[in-house]
KOLMITI-245992 format. One record per residue: x, y, z of N, C-alpha, C in turn; residue in three letters; residue number from 1. Coordinates in Angstrom, 3 decimals, m for minus. Layout:
REM residues N
{{X, Y, Z}, {X, Y, Z}, {X, Y, Z}, 'ALA', NUM} ...
***
This chain:
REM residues 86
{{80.547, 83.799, 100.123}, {81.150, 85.118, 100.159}, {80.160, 86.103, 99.533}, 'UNK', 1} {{80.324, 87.146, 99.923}, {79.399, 88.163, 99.947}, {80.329, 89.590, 99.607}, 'UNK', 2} {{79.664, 90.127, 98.338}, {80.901, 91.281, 98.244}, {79.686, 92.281, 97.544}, 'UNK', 3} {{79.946, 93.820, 97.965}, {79.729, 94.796, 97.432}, {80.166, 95.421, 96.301}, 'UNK', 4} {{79.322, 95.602, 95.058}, {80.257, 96.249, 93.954}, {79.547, 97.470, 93.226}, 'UNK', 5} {{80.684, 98.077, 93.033}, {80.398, 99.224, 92.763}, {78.698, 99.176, 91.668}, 'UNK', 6} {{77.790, 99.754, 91.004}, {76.563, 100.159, 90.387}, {77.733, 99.885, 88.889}, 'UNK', 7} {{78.562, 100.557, 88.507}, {78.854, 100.515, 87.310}, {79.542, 98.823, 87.041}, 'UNK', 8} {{80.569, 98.082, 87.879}, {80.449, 96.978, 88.019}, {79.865, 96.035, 88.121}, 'UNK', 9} {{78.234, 96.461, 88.422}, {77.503, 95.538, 88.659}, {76.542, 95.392, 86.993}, 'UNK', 10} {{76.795, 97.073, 86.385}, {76.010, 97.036, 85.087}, {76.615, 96.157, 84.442}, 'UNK', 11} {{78.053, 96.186, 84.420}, {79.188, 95.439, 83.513}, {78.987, 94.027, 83.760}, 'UNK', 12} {{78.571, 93.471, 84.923}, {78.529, 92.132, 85.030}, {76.836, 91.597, 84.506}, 'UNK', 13} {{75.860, 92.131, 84.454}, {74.859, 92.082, 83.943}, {74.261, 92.177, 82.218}, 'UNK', 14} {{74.925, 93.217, 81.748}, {75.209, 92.880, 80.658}, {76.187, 91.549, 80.304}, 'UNK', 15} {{77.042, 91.433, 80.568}, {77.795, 90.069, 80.182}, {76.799, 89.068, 80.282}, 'UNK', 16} {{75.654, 88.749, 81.202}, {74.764, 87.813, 81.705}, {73.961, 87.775, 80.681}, 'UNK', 17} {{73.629, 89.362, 80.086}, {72.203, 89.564, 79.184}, {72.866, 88.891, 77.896}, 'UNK', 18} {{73.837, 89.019, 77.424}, {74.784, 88.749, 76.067}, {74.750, 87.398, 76.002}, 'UNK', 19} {{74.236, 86.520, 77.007}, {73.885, 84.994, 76.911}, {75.699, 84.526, 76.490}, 'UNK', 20} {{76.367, 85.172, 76.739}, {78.047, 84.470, 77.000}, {78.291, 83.527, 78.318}, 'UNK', 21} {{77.527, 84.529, 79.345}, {77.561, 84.043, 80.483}, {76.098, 83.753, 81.628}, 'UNK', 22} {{76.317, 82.278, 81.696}, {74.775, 81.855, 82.451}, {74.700, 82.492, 83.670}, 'UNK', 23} {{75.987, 82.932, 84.496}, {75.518, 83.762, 85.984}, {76.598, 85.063, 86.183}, 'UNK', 24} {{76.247, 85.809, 87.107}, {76.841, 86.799, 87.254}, {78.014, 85.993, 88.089}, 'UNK', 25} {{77.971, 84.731, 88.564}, {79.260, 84.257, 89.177}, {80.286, 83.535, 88.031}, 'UNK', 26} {{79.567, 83.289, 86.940}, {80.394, 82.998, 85.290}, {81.309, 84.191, 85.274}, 'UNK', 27} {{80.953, 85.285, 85.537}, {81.372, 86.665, 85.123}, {82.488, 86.773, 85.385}, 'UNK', 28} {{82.199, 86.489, 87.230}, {83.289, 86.601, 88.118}, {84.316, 86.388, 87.847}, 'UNK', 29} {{84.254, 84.997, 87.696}, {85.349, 83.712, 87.607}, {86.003, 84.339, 87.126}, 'UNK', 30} {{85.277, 84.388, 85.494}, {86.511, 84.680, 83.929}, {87.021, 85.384, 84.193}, 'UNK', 31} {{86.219, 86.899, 85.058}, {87.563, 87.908, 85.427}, {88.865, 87.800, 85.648}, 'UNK', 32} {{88.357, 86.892, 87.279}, {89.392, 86.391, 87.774}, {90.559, 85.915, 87.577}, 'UNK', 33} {{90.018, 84.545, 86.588}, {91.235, 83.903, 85.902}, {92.242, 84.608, 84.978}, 'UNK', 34} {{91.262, 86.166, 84.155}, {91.900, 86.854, 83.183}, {92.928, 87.471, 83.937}, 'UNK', 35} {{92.286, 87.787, 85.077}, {93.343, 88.787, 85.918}, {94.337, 87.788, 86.570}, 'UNK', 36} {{94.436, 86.697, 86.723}, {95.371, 85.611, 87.212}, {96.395, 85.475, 85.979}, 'UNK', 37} {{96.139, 85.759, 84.582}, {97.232, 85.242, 83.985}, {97.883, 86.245, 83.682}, 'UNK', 38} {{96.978, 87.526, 83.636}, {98.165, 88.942, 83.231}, {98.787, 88.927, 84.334}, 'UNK', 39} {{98.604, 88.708, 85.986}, {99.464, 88.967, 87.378}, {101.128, 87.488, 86.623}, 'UNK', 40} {{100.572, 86.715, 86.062}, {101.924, 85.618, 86.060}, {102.289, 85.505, 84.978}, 'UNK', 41} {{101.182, 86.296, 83.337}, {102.037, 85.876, 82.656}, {102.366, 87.925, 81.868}, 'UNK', 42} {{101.926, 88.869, 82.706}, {102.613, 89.768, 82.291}, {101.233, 90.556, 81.250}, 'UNK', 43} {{101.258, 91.955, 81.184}, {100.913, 92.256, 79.884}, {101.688, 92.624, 78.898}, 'UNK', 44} {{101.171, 92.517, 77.793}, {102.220, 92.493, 76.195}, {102.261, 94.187, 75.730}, 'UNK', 45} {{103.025, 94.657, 75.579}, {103.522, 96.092, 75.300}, {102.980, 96.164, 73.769}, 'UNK', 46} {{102.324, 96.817, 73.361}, {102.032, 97.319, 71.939}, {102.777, 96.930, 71.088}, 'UNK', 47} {{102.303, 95.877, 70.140}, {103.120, 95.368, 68.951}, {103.654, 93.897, 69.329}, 'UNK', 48} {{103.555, 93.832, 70.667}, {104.410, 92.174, 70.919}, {103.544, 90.921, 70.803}, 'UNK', 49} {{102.490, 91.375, 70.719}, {101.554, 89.999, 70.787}, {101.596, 89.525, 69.247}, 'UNK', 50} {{101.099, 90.743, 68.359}, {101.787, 90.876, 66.660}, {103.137, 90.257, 66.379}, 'UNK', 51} {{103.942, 90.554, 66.827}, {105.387, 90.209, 66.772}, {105.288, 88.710, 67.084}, 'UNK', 52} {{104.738, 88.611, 68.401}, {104.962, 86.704, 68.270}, {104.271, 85.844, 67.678}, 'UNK', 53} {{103.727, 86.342, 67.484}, {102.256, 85.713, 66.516}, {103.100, 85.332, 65.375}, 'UNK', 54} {{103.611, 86.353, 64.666}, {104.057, 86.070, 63.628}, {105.346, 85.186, 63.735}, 'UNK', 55} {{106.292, 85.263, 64.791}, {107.116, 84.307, 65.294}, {106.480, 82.873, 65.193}, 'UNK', 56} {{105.300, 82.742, 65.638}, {104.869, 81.480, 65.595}, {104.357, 80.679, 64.519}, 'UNK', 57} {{103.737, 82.017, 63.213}, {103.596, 81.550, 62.241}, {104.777, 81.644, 61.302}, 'UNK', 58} {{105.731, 81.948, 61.945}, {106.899, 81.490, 60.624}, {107.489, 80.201, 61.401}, 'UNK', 59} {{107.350, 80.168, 62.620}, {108.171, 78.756, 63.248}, {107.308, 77.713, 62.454}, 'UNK', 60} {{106.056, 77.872, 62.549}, {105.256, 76.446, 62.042}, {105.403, 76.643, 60.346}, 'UNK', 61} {{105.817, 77.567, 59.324}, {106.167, 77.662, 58.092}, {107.401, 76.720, 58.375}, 'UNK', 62} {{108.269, 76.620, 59.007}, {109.891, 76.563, 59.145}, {109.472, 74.844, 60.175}, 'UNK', 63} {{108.454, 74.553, 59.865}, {108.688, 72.920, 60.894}, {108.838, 73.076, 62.249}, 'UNK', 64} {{109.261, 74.012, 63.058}, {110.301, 73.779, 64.148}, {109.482, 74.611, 64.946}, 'UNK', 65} {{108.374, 73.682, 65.638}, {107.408, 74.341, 67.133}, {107.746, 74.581, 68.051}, 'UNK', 66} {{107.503, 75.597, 68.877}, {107.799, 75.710, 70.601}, {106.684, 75.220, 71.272}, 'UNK', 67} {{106.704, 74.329, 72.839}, {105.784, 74.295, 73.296}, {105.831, 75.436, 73.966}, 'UNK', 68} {{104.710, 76.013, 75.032}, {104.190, 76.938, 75.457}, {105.110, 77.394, 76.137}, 'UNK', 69} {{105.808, 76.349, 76.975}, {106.641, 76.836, 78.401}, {107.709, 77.543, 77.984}, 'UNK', 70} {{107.815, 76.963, 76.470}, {109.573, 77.215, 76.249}, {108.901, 78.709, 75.454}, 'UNK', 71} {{107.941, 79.021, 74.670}, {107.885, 80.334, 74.214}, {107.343, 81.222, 75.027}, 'UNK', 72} {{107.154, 80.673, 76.802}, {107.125, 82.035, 77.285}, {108.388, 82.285, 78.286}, 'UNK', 73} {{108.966, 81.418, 78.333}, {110.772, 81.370, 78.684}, {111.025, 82.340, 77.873}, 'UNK', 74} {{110.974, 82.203, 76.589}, {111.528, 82.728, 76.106}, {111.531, 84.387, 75.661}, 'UNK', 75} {{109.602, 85.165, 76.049}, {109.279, 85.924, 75.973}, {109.964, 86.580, 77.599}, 'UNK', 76} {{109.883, 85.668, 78.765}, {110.215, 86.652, 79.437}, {111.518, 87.252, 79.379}, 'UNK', 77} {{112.565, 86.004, 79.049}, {113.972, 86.467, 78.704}, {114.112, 87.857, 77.805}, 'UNK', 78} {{113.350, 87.933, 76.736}, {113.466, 89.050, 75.703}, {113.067, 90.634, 76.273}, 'UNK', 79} {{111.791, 90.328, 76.874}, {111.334, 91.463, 77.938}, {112.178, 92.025, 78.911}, 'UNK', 80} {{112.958, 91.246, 79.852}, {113.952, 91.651, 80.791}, {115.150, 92.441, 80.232}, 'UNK', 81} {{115.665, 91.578, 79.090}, {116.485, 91.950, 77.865}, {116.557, 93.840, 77.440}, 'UNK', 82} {{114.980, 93.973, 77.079}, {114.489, 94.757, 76.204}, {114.423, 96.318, 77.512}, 'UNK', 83} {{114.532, 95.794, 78.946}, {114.100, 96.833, 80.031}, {115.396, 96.680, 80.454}, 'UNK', 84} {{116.531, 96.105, 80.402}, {118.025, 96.624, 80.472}, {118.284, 97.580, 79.573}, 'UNK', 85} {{118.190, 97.231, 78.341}, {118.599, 98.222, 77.257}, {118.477, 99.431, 76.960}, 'UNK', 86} 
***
């Protein structure tokens, strides 16, 4: 595949290359990609919520009682839907 990108996109992916983070401008790609794959399924976090669960998580593990992943983002989306009724 073969794609055209914009001059300022292409600076952005070159620097990332020069920063020795990433060995190719197709490293670049990817990570985009995938970054942009999990905000499309897992949502972005509204100012203050990533703080908020964070700390949810560090008082659950003070308090013994862990969530695995699935169940604390069950549970984030429930609160979100919650929070856009209200």
């Amino acid at each position: 595949m073969n794609l055209s990108l914009d001059p300022k996109l292409q600076k952005l992916i070159e620097e990332r290359v020069k920063s020795g983070r990433y060995a190719t401008a197709e490293d670049v790609v990817a990570a985009a990609l995938l970054t942009l794959d999990q905000q499309e399924r897992f949502g972005d976090f509204v100012p203050g919520e990533l703080d908020e669960l964070l700390a949810e998580g560090e008082q659950s593990i003070k308090e013994d009682r862990t969530l695995d992943g699935e169940e604390a983002f069950r549970l984030r989306k429930t609160r979100r839907a919650s929070k856009k009724n209200s």
